[in-house]
N, C-alpha and C positions, 0 to 999 in steps of 0.2 A: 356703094358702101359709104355709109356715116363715119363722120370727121371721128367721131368717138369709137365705133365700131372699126374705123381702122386702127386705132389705138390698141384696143383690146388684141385683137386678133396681132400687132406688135410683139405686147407683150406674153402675149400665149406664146409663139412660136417662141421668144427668149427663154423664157419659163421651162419651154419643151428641149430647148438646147441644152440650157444649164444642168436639167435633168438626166438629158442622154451623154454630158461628159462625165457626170458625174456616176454614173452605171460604170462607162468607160473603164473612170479611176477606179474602181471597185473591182474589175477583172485584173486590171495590172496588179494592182493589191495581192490579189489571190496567186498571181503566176510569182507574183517577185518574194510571196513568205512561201508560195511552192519551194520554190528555189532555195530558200533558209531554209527552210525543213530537211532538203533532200544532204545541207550543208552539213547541217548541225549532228553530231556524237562522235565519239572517240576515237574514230581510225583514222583521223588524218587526210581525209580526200579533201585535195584543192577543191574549189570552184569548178576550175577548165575540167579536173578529170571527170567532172557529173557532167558537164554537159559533154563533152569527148562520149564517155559511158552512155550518156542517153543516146546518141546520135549511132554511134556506131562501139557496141560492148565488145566487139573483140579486142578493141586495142586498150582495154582495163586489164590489169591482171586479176587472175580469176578470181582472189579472194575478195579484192574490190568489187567486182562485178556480182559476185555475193552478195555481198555488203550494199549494192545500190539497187538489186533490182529485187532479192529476194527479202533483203530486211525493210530499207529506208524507203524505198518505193510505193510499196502497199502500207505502210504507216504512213505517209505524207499522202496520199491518194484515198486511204479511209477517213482520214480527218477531214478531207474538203467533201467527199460524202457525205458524211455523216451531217456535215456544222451546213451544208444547203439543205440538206433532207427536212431538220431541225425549224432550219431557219422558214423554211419554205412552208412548215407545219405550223410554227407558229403564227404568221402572217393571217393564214386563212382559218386558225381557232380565234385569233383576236375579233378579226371582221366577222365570222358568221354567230358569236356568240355575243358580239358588242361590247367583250369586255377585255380593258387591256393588261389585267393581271393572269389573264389566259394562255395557255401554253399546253403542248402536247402530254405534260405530267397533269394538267388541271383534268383531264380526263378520264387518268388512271392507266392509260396505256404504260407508263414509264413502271409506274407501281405495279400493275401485274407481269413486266417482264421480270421486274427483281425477283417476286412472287416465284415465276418461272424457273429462275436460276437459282434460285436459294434450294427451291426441293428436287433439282439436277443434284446440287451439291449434295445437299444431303442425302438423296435418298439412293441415286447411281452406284456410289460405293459398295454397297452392299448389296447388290443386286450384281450377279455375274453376267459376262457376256454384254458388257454396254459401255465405250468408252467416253467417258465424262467430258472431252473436248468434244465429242460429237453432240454427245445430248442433252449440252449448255447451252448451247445457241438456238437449239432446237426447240427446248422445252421453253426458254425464253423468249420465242418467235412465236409460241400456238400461244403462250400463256397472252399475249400481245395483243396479237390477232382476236382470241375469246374476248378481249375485253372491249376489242372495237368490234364487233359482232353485238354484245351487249348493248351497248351504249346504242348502236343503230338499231336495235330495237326497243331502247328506250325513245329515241327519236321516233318512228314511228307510230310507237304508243300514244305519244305526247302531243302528236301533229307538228313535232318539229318547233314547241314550246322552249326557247334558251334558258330561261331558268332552271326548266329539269334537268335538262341536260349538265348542266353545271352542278347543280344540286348532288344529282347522279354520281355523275364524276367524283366529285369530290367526297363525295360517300364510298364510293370503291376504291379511292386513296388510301381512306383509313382503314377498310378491310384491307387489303391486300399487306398494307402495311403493320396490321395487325396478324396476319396469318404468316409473315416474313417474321416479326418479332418470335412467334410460337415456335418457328422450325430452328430460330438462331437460340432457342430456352432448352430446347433437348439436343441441339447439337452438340460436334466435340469443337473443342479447343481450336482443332485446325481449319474444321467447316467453318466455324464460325469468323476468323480470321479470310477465306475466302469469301463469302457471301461479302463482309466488307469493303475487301478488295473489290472485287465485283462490281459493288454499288458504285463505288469509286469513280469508276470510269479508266481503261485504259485503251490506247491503241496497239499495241505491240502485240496483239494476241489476235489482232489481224492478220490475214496475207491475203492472195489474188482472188480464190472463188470467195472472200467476204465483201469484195471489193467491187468486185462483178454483182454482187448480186443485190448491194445498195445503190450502186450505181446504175443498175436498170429497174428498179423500182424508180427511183429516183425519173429517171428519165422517162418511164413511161407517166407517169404522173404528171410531172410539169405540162404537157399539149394540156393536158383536162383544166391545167391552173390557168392558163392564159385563154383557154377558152372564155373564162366567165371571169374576165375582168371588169369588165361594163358591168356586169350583175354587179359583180363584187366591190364595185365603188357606187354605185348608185345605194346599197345597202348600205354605205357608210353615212348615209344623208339622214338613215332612220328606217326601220322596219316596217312603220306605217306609210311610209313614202315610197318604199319600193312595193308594198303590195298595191298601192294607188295607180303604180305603174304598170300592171298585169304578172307582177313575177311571184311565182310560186314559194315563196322564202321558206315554207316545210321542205319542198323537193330537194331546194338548192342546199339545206342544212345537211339533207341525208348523204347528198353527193359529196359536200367538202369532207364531213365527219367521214366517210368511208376513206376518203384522200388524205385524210391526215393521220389516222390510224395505221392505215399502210405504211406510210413516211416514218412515225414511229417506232414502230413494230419494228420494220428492217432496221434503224437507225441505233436501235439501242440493242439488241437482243446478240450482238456480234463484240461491244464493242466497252456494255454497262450502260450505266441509267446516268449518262453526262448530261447533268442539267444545266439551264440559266441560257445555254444557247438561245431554243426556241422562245422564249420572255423577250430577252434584249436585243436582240440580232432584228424581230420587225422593228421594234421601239428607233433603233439607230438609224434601220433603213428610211424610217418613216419621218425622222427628223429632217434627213436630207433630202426626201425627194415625193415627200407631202403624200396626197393621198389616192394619188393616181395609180390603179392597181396594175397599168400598162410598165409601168416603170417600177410600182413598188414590191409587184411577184419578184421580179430576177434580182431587185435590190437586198431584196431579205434574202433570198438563198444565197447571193453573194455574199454579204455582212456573216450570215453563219459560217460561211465556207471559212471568211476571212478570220476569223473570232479564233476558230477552231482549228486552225492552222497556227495562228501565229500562239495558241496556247500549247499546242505540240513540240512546235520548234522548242518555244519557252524550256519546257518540260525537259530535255534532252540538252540545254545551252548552261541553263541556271547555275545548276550542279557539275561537274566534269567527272564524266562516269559513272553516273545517278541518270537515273528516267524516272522524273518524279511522274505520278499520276494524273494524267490530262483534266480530270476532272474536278482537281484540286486549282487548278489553273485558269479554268474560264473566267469564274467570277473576276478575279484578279486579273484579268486582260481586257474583259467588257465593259465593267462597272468604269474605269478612268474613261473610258473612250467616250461612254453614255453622259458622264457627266460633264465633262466637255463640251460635247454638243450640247445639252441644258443650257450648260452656261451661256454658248456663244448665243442660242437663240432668242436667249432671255437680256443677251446686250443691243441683238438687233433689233428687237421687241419696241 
């Protein structure tokens, strides 16, 4: 090996270090606003008594134990669901689409679960024999689903063309968002106050099977994501350069878009349409740890995870005795952090 060539491969490995403590730092991140989350609302439980309660809940008294595994549990465990799902989504709409104003809402998924949930609201009530907790999440899960159905057969239409697909997308934003206006025009007073809410974003209207069930979406998807990391960075080089390399770049669109519509679909349809995760969470991830998709996959679902957790705690700390709405709260947690990093990279620049 060359005097130069040992140099290089130096600084690769430093490069590859810096990178994996800094994954590291991103997991303790996530365990230690766990931890504030599980802290943070009004009854009073120490520190010791949550982790006492995690470890071993008989010796909580019951109301606490209540209070830790059936409320604050599944609210601090859907937020890091949710804010990896997100984050994990948006990474892989940024890269297969080339663009980094891209995100799981640019597609329409976020817009047709509102779509979904607005005519639960509305339309449930008045129909007997259906109850509205059941087929809000529900109708918001198919409405989800249908639109990444759609979109994958606009991909295939297209041959896996990214302008359509974006084109697409952002054309069934505006419907969906126009057909959510029309139901909030004949609704009543209080529907329309829900659908709001709704939009909003909350986690409290989570518990265990919504938890379970973004969490193994969640998890079966990630192996497909780290499958096609090398794909998915060699396509950061240019769309003309990865098919120069033999790779299928229609195939691989139709694979991600099916992966990220999943991710969405489950991600919002439990929990409202919390935006700004998936946008900023790759953006952050990408500042610190460049464009290596080995490190940048579990970077972004962490960053979401992290976002969205420490927006929850937020939510529940701010106020005493107030939960304000998670989704009022991200932008206001992300946007300092994103700029931050801007700044620093533009002083090491």
């Amino acid at each position: 090996m060359t005097e130069i060539g040992a140099t290089l491969y130096q600084r690769f490995g430093s490069i590859h270090k810096r990178r994996l403590v800094t994954v590291s730092a991103l997991a303790v991140g996530v365990v230690v606003m766990l931890g504030l989350d599980l802290w943070a609302g009004p009854a009073g439980l120490a520190f010791s008594d949550i982790v006492l309660g995690l470890i071993d809940p008989q010796q909580l008294e019951l109301r606490h134990r209540i209070i830790l595994w059936d409320v604050r549990l599944p609210d601090a465990l859907i937020a890091l669901a949710v804010g990896a799902a997100l984050g994990l989504a948006g990474i892989e709409t940024q890269t297969i689409l080339d663009n980094p104003l891209a995100s799981p809402f640019t597609l329409g998924v976020s817009s047709a679960a509102v779509l979904g949930a607005s005519l639960a609201i509305v339309v449930v009530p008045v129909v007997p024999f259906f109850a509205e907790a059941a087929v809000l999440p529900m109708m918001a899960l198919l409405f989800a689903l249908g639109s990444g159905v759609l979109i994958l057969m606009i991909v295939r239409w297209s041959n896996g063309a990214r302008e359509t697909v974006v084109l697409f997308g952002i054309a069934l934003v505006f419907l969906c968002n126009a057909l959510t206006a029309g139901l909030q025009y004949i609704a009543s007073a209080e529907a329309v106050q829900q659908i709001v809410f709704w939009t909003i974003g909350n986690l409290t209207r989570a518990g265990w099977p919504e938890v379970a069930m973004v969490g193994a979406c969640f998890v079966c998807v990630l192996p497909f994501s780290l499958r096609h990391v090398w794909v998915m960075t060699l396509l950061r080089g240019g769309e003309a350069h990865a098919r120069s390399m033999g790779i299928n770049v229609a195939r691989l669109r139709l694979w991600v878009i099916l992966r990220v519509s999943l991710l969405a679909a489950f991600a919002v349809c439990f929990v409202g349409a919390i935006g700004f995760i998936g946008l900023v969470g790759p953006h952050i991830a990408r500042l610190m740890l460049g464009e290596d998709h080995r490190m940048l996959v579990p970077g972004s679902a962490l960053c979401g995870a992290l976002i969205l957790s420490c927006a929850s705690f937020l939510s529940k700390a701010l106020i005493p005795g107030v939960i304000i709405p998670v989704g009022i709260l991200t932008a206001v947690v992300g946007v300092p952090v994103f700029f931050g990093l801007l700044s620093g990279r533009r002083r090491m620049a």
